[in-house]
C-alpha positions, 0 to 999 in steps of 0.5 A, spaced: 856 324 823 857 329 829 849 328 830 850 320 830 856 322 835 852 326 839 846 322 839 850 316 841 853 319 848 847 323 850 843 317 851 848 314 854 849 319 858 841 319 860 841 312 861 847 312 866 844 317 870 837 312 869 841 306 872 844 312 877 837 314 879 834 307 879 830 306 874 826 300 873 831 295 869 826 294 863 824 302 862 833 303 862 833 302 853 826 308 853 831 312 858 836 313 854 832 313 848 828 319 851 835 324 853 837 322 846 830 325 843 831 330 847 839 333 846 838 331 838 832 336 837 837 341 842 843 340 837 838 341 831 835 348 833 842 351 835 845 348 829 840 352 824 842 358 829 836 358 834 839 361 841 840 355 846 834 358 851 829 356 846 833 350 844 833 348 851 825 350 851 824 345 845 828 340 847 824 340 855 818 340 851 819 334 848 822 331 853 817 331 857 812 329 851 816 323 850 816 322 857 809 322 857 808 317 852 813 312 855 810 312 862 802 310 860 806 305 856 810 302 862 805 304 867 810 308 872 811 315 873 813 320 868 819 322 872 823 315 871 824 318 864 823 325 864 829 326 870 834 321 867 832 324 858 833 332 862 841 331 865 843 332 857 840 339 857 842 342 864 847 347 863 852 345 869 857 347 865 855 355 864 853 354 872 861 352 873 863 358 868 860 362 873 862 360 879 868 360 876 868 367 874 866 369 881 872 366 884 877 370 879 873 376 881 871 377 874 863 379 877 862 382 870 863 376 866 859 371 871 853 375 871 853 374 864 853 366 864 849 367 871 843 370 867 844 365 862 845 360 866 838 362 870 835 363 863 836 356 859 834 353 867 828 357 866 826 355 859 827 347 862 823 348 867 817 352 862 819 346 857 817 341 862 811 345 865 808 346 857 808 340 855 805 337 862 799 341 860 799 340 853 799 333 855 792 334 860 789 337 854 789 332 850 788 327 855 782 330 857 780 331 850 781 323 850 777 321 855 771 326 854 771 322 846 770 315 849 766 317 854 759 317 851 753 324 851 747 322 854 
C-alpha cells in the first residue's frame, strides 16, 4: 500500500510541476506518468537496500528512457517530460539539511549531506546522460536497419 501512496503523490507531484513548466495540455497524463515511473523504480531499489545514489542513477536513467519514448510519440522534445518526471528524484531536501547545518555552525554535519547531496545530483545528471546515448545507440542501430545496403 505505501508503494500505491508513493506512486499517487510522485505523479501528482510531476504533473503539477508539468502544469508549472507549461507543459502542452495533452502530454500533462504522460508527465505524470513519467515521474511516477521514475520514483517508483527509486523507492523500489532503496527498499531492497540499494543506496540512494544508484537509486537516483536507476531512476534518472529510466526516466529519461521513458521520456524518450513519449517525445517520439507526441512529437515534442524530450525535456516536456524529463524535466517534469525528475522533480521527484531532486534532493532538495538534503540540499536544505545542509544549508541548515551551516547556518547552525555544524560544518561537519553539512558537509556530509552536502557530499551527498553533490553525489545523488551527480548520479541524476549521469542517469539522464547514460540514457540519452543508450537511446542514440539504439536509434542508430534503427535507422541503420531500414535503410538498405547496396
Amino acid at each position: 500500500m505505501e508503494y500505491v501512496i508513493h506512486i499517487i503523490l510522485s505523479f501528482i507531484a510531476t504533473a503539477t510541476f508539468a502544469i508549472i513548466f507549461n507543459a502542452p495540455k495533452n502530454t500533462l497524463f504522460h508527465c505524470g506518468l513519467v515521474g511516477a515511473i521514475g520514483w517508483g523504480i527509486y523507492l523500489v531499489f532503496t527498499n531492497h537496500g540499494v543506496d540512494i545514489v544508484p537509486a537516483s542513477f536507476a531512476g534518472a536513467f529510466v526516466i529519461a528512457i521513458v521520456a524518450h519514448i513519449y517525445a517520439k510519440r507526441f512529437k515534442t522534445p524530450m525535456l516536456i517530460f524529463s524535466v517534469a518526471g525528475i522533480i521527484p528524484l531532486v534532493p532538495g531536501g538534503m540540499a536544505y539539511n545542509t544549508m541548515r547545518h551551516v547556518v547552525e555552525k555544524d560544518y561537519t554535519q553539512s558537509i556530509e549531506f552536502a557530499v551527498k547531496t553533490s553525489l545523488i545530483t551527480g548520479a541524476i545528471v549521469m542517469g539522464l546522460v547514460f540514457a540519452e546515448v543508450f537511446m542514440q545507440l539504439i536509434f542508430t542501430a534503427l535507422r541503420r536497419r531500414k535503410i538498405p545496403t547496396k
